[in-house]
C-alpha positions in Angstrom: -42.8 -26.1 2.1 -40.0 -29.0 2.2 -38.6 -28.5 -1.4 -41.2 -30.7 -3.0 -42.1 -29.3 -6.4 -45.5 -28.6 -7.7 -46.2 -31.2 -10.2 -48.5 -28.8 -12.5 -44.9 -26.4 -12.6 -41.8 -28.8 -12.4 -40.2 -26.1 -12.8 -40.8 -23.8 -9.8 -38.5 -25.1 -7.7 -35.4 -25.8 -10.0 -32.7 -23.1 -9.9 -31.6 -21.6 -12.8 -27.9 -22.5 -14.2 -25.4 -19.7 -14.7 -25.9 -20.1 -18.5 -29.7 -20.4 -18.3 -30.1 -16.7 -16.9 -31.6 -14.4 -19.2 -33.3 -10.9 -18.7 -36.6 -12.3 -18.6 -36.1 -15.0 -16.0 -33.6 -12.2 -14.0 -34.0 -11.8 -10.4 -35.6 -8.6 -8.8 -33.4 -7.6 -6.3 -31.0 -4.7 -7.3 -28.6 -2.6 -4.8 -29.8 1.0 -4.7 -25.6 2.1 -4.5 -24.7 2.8 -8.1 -20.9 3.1 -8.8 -21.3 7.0 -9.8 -22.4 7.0 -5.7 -18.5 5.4 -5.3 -16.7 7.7 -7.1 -18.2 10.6 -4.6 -17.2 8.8 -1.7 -13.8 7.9 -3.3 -13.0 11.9 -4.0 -14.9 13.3 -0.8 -12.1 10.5 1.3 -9.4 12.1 -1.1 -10.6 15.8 0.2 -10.5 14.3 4.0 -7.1 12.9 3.3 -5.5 16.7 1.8 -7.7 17.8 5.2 -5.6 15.5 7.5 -2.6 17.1 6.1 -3.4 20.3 7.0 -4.4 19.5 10.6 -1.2 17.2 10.8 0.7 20.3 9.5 -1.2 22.6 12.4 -0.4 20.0 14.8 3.3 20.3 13.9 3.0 24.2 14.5 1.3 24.5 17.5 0.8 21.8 20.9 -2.4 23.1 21.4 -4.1 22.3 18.2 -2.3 19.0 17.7 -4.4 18.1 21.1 -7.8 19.6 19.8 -7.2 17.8 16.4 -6.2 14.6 17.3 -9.7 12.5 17.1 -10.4 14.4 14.0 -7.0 13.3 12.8 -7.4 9.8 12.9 -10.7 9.7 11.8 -10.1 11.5 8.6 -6.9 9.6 8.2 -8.8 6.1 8.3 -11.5 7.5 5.8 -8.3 8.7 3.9 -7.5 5.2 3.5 -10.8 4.1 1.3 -10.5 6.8 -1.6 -8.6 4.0 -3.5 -11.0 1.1 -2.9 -14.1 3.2 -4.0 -12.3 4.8 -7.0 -11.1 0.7 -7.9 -15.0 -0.3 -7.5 -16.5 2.3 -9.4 -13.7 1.8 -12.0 -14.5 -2.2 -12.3 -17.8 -1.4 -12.4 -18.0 0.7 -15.2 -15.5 -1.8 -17.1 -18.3 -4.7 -16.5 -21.2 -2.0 -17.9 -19.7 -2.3 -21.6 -16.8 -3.4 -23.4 -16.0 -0.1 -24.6 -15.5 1.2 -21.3 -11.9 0.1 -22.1 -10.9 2.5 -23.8 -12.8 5.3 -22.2 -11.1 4.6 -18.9 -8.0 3.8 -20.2 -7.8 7.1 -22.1 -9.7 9.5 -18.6 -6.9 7.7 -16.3 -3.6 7.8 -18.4 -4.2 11.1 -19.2 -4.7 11.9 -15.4 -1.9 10.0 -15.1 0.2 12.2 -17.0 -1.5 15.0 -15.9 -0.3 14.6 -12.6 3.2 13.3 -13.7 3.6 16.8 -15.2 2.0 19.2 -12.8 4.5 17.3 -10.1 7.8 17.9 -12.9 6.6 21.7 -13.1 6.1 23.0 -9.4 8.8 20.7 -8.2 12.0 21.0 -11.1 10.9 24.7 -12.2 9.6 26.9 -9.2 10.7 24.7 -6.2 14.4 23.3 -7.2 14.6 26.5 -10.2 13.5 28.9 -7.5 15.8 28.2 -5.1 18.7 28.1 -7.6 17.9 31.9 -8.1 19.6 32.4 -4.8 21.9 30.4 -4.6 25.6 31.2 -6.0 26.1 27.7 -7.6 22.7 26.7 -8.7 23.3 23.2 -9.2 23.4 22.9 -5.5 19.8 23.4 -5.6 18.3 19.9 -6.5 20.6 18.4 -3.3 19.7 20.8 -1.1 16.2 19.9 -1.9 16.6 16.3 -1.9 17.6 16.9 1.6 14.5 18.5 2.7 12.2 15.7 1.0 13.9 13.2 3.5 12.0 15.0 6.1 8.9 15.1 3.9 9.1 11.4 3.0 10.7 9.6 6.4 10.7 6.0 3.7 12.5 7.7 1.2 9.8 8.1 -1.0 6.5 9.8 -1.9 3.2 8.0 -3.2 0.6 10.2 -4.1 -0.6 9.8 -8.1 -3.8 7.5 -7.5 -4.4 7.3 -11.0 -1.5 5.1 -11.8 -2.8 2.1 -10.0 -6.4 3.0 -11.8 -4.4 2.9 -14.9 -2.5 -0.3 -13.7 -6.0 -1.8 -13.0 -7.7 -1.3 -16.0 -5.0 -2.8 -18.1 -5.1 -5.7 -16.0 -8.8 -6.5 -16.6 -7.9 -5.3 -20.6 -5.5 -8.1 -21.2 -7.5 -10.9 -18.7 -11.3 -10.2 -20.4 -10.9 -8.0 -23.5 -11.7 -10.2 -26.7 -9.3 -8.0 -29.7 -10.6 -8.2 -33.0 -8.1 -7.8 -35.2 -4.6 -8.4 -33.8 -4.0 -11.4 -31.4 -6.7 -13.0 -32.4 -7.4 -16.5 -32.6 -5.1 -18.7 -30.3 -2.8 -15.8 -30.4 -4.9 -14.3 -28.2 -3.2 -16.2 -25.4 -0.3 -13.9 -26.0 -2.7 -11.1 -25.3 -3.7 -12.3 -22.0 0.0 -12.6 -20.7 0.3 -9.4 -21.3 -1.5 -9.2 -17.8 1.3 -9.9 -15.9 3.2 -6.6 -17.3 1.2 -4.7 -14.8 1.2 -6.8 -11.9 5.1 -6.8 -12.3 5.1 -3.2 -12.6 3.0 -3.4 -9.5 5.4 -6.3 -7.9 8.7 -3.6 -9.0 7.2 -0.5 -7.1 6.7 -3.0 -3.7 10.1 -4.2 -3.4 11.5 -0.3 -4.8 9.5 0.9 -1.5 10.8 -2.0 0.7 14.4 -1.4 -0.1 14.3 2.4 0.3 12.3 2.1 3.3 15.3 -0.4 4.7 17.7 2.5 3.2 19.3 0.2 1.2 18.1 1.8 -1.9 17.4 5.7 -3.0 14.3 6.4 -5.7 14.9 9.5 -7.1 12.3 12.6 -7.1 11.5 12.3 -10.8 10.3 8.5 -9.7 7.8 9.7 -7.3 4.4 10.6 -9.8 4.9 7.1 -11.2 5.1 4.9 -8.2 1.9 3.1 -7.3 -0.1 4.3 -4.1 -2.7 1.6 -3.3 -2.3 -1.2 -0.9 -0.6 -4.4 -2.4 -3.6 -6.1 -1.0 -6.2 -3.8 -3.0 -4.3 -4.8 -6.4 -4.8 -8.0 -5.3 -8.3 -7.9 -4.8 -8.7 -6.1 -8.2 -6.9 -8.7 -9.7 -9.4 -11.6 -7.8 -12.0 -9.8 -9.3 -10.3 -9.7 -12.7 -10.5 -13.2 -12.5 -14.0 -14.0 -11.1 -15.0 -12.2 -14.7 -13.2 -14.2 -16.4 -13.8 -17.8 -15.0 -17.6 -17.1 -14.8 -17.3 -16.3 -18.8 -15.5 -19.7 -19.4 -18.2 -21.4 -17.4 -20.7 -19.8 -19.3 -19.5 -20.3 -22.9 -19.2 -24.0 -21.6 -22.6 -24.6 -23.0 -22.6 -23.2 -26.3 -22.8 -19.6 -25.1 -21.0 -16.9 -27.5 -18.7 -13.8 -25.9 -21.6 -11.2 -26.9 -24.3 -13.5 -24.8 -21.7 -13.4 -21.8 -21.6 -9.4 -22.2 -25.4 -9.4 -22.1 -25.3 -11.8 -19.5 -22.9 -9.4 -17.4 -26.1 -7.1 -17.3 -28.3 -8.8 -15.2 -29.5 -8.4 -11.5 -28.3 -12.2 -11.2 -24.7 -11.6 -12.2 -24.8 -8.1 -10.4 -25.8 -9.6 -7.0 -23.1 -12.3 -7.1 -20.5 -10.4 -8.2 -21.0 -7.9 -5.2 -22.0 -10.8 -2.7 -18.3 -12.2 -3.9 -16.8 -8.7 -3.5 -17.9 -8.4 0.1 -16.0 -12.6 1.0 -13.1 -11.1 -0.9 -13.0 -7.9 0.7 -12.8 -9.6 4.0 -10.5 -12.3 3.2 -8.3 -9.6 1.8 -8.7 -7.3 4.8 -7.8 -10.5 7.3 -4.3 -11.5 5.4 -3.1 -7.9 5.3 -3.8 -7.9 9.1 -1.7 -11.4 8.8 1.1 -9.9 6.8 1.6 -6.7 9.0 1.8 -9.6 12.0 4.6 -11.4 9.8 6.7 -8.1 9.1 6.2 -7.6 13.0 7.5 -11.1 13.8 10.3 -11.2 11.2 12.1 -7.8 12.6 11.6 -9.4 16.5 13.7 -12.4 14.9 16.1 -10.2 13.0 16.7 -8.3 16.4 17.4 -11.4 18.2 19.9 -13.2 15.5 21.5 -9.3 15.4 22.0 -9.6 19.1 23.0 -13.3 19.1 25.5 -12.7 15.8 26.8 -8.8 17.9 27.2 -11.5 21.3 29.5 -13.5 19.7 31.8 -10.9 17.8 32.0 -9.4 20.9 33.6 -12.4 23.0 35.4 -13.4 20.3 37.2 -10.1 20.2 37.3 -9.8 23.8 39.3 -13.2 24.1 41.8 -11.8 22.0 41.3 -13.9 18.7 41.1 -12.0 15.5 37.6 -11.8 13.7 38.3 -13.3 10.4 36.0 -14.3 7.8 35.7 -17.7 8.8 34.9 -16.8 12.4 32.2 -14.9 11.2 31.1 -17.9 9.0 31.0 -20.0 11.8 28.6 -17.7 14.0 26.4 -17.8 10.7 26.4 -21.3 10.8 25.5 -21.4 14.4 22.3 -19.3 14.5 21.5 -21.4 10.9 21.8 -24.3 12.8 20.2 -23.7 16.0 17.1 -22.4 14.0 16.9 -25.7 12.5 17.6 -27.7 15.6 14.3 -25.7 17.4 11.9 -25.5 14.2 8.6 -27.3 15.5 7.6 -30.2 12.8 4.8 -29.3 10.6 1.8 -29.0 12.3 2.7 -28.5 15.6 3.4 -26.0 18.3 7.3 -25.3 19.4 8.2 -26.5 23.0 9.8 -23.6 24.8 11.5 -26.1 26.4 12.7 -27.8 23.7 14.3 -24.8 22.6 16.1 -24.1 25.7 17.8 -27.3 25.3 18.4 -27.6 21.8 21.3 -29.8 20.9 23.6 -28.0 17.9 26.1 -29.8 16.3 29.5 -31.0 18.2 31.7 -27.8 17.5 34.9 -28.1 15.9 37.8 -28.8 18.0 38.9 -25.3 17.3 35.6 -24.1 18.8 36.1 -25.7 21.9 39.6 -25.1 22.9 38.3 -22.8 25.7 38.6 -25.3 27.9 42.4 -26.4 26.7 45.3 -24.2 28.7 45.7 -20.8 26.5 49.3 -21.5 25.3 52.1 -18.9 25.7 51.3 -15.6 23.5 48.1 -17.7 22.0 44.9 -16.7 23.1 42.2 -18.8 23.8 39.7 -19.7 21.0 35.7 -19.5 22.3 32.7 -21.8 21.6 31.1 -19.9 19.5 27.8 -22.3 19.2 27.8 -22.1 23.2 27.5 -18.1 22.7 25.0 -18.2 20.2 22.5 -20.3 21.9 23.1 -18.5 25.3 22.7 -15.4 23.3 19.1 -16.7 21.4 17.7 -18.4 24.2 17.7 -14.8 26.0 14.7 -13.0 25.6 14.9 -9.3 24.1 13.6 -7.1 26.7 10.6 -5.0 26.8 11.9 -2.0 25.1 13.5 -4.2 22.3 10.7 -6.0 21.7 8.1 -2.8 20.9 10.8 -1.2 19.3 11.2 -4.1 16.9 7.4 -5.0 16.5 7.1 -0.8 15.8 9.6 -1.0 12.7 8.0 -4.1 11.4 4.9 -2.0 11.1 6.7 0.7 10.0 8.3 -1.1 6.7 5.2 -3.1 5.9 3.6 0.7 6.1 6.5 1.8 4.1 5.2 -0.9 1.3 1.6 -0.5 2.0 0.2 -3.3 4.1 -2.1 -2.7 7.0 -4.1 -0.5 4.9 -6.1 -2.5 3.5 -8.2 -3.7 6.8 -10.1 -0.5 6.9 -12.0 -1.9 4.2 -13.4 -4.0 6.4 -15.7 -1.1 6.7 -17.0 -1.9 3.3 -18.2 -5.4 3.3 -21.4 -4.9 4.3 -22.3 -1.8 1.9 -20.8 -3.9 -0.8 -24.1 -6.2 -0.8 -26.3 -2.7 -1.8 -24.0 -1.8 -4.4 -25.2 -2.7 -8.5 -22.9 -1.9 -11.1 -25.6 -2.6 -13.4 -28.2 0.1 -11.8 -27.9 3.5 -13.8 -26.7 6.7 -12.5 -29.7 9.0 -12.3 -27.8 12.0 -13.5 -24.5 10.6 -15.7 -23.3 13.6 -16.7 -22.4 14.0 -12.9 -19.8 11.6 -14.0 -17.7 14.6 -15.6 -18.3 16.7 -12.8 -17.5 14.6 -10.1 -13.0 15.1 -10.6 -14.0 18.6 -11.3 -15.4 19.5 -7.9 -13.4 17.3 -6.0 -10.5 19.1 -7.4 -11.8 22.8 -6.7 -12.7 21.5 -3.1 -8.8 20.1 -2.4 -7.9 23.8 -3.4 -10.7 25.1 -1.3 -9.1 23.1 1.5 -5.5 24.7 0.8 -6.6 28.3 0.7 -8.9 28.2 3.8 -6.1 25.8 5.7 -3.5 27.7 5.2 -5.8 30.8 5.9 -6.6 28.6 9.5 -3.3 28.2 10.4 -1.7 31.5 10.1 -2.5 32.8 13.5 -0.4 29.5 14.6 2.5 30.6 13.2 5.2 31.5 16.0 5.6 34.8 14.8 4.8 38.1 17.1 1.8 40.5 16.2 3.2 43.7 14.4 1.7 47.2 14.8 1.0 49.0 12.4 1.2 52.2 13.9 4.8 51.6 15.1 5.2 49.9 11.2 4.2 53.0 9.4 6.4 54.9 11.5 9.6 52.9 11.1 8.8 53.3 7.1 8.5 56.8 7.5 11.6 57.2 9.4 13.8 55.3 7.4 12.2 57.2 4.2 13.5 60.5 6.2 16.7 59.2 7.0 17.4 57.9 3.0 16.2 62.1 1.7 18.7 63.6 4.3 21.6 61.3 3.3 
């Protein structure tokens, strides 16, 4: 009742060491959620998502129906969100189910990959950009022209929308961390092989700041780039990649006693090992779910403080100009300088809170002598130079005003949108499923497995055809009669016979 063990079974009560588990002293408990249940959910969320298009498109169209649709809206958008994390899951879990799941889902998502990349190259280079130049009389105007409708489209500059390049991103990732090669790298070579990993978490790291710097319009990806840019969340790579890892640290723990790489594999199939990995997939899930809420609040707080140094650096140029001084370079240094140094002056020590009050009185360095000649008479023809540090900590000490401030803190969430944070806190939603999912428990019917792409694709073109055939009747365009049509054919018919 208190611990004590039974001294006929010393035993009973001792708990079994990671390397001690075995098939026949395996726990009971198994999740009834298998990851073929996952890969539903992840393709019925990508169907909601191509559905929120077409009711944001209807919206666009018509007042009326952007009203009516709005709580449908942001419901399927938010279920939009978890296709990736359920597609991730089921693909982890199918990796853990046998080694040669590598190469299976390696070869299903690189050539989905692909397939996308070209279905994307076709409809957009040959019948979108090669239909327009049909029309026009210099058809290499026709890519431009089109490039300036996709800003529209793609208000960052960009378009995400191949999923299966972050699964192929993923599984190489777990490849090069927990794969044990045979023949090549093998050895201690094979710690070559396990850098390797970092290949795709730079690719992953290249496509973040790509979207950052378009989204700040200080770069432009081209439309070919598009198909090949990652989709996910930078937060869901991370988790993948935490997960990675828990594979791999619990195999080092376990061949700490003796244990051989095949004895971890079988070791990977029990209830034990199942029920911790998902009960550490649920902390991670909501660790990962809190920081991106974290990181949207830093991009929020970073663009309230860009606003404000903006205003303090505009302040300054301004009074400088106004007093008749020209704005030189080292002018402009100097206001630099300023805001540099009255950050520094009003940074709270490390661990505690700043004093408002504090900041308000913050002593800068003694300006220059140059800086303070304000106060000297302005000499015939010589106008007066101003203290700039005086400007800049009048200007920072103001507060932005209500507008400003919402209007910064909306295109902080805006850019880390742009990038990809904030969407990983709807996976919050998953936490608590995660502790009845099993990757080890067997789909019932696994050649549903096949099937599963194959009807979620004919159901996204189900959605198209009866979308589009849903918002015809929204179209601004007046009714036509076909009695008065006919008649206007038949007229101008007469009119072409008697000419």
């Amino acid at each position: 009742m208190f611990g004590k063990r039974d001294k006929a079974n010393p035993e009973k009560k001792r708990r079994l060491k990671l390397h001690e588990t075995t098939h026949e002293n395996d726990i009971r408990y198994r999740g009834p959620i298998t990851s073929q249940h996952f890969k539903i959910l992840g393709w019925l969320c990508i169907v909601a998502a191509q559905i929120a298009v077409i009711l944001h498109l209807g919206g666009k169209i018509n007042e009326g129906f952007a009203v009516d649709s709005a709580p449908w809206l942001g419901f399927l958008t938010n279920a939009a969100e978890l296709s990736l994390p359920f597609l991730l899951i089921a693909n982890f879990a199918q990796l853990l189910n046998t080694e040669q799941g590598y190469k299976k889902q390696l070869l299903i998502n690189s050539a989905a990959m692909l397939g996308i990349c070209v279905l994307y190259y076709l409809m957009f280079y040959r019948y979108i950009v090669g239909g327009l130049a049909a029309f026009l009389t210099k058809p290499s105007d026709a890519l431009p022209c089109v490039n300036t409708v996709l800003t529209f489209v793609a208000p960052y500059g960009f378009l995400s929308f191949n999923l299966f390049v972050d699964l192929f991103l993923c599984t190489l990732t777990m490849l090069f961390l927990n794969y044990k090669p045979r023949h090549i790298f093998v050895g201690r070579s094979r710690f070559i092989f396990r850098l390797f990993a970092l290949l795709p978490i730079a690719y992953e790291a290249a496509c973040m700041v790509l979207k950052v710097r378009s989204a700040r319009g200080l770069v432009q990806i081209p439309a070919w780039a598009y198909p090949l840019l990652t989709v996910k969340p930078p937060m869901t790579f991370v988790l993948f990649v935490a997960l990675a890892m828990f594979v791999k640290t619990r195999e080092l723990r376990f061949r700490r006693h003796g244990k051989t790489h095949e004895e971890y594999q079988a070791f990977l199939q029990t209830r034990r090992n199942s029920l911790n990995f998902s009960v550490f997939l649920t902390v991670m899930i909501v660790v990962v779910s809190l920081v991106d809420m974290v990181i949207v609040t830093g991009f929020s707080l970073n663009e309230v403080s860009t606003s404000i140094q903006a205003r303090a650096t505009l302040h300054a140029m301004e009074a400088v100009l106004e007093s008749g001084q020209e704005l030189t370079e080292d002018i402009q240094a100097q206001i630099d300088a300023a805001i540099k140094n009255y950050k520094a002056a009003t940074a709270a020590p490390e661990g505690e809170a700043a004093d408002p009050e504090a900041t308000r009185t913050a002593v800068l360095p003694t300006p220059k002598p140059a800086q303070t000649a304000a106060t000297v008479p302005e000499a015939a023809g010589t106008p007066a130079p101003v203290d700039i540090d005086q400007l800049v900590r009048e200007a920072l000490d103001g507060s932005l005003d209500e507008e400003e401030m919402f209007m910064s803190i909306d295109s902080g969430m805006r850019l880390a949108e742009a990038v990809g944070f904030g969407g990983s806190i709807s996976m919050l939603l998953l936490a608590p499923l995660m502790l009845l999912f099993s990757y080890t428990r067997k789909p019932r019917f696994p050649i549903l497995d096949m099937l599963i792409p194959v009807a979620g694709i004919a159901l996204i073109l189900f959605v198209y055809l009866e979308g589009i055939h849903q918002l015809l009747p929204l179209l601004p365009v007046g009714k036509v009669n076909l009695q008065e049509l006919k008649q206007a054919i038949t007229d101008s018919f007469s009119l072409m016979t008697t000419m």
